[in-house]
N, C-alpha and C positions, 0 to 999 in steps of 0.2 A: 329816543325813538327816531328811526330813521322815516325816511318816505314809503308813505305805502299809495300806490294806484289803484285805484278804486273804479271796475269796471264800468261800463252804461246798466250790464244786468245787476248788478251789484246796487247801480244807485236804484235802480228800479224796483227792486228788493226792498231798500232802503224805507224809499215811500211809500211802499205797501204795509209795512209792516209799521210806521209811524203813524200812520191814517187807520188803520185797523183798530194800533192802542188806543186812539182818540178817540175814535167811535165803536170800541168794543165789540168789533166784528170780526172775520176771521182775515188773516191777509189774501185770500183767493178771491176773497169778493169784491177785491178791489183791483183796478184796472190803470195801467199808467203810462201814458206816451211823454217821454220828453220832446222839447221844441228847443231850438236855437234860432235868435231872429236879430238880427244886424242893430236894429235900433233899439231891440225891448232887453238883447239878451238869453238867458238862461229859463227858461220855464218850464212847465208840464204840465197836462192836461188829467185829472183824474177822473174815473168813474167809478162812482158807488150806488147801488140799490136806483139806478136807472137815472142818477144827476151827475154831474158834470159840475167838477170845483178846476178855477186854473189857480197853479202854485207858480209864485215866481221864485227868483234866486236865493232869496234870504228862507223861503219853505223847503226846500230843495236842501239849503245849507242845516237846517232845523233836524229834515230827516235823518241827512247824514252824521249828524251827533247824534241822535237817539241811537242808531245802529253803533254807532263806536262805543257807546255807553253796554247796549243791553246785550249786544250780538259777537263785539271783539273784547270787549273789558275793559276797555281804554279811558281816561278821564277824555271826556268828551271836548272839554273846556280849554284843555290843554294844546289841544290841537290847530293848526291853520289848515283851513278846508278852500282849497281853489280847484274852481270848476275849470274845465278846459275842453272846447271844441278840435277833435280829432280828426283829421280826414281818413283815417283806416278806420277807428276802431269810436268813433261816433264821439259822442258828452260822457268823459271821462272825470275825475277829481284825482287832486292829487292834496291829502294828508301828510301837513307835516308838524 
């Protein structure tokens, strides 16, 4: 398996649709801003059914395997998942 880039929409995808299967809703109902913050890191902010959950790095990394798993076909496990702050194109991952 070579590298694959894995967009900001992509990860955002990602989380919607991990959070959806966890609480058996649909992925639309779920809402997700990622954050970048100098001391904390990688996180995101989600909303569901009117609350607010923050995911940090290791949820973020969590999503992005369920999507390699259910969405690319990929063994999930197999993979190295690094987040990486972009200045063009925002919180990107790169899979390898």
């Amino acid at each position: 398996m070579g590298e694959i880039k894995v967009s900001e929409q992509e990860i955002i995808n990602a989380l919607c649709l991990h959070i959806a299967d966890k609480r058996q809703i649909s992925p639309h109902e779920v809402e997700i801003e990622l954050m970048f913050d100098d001391d904390y890191g990688f996180s995101a902010e989600a909303h569901v059914s009117g609350r607010k959950q923050i995911l940090i790095t290791a949820n973020i990394i969590e999503a992005l395997r369920f999507w390699l798993d259910t969405e690319m076909g990929m063994d999930p496990f197999a993979a190295g998942v690094e987040l990486v702050l972009d200045d063009h194109e925002g919180i990107i991952a790169f899979i390898r």
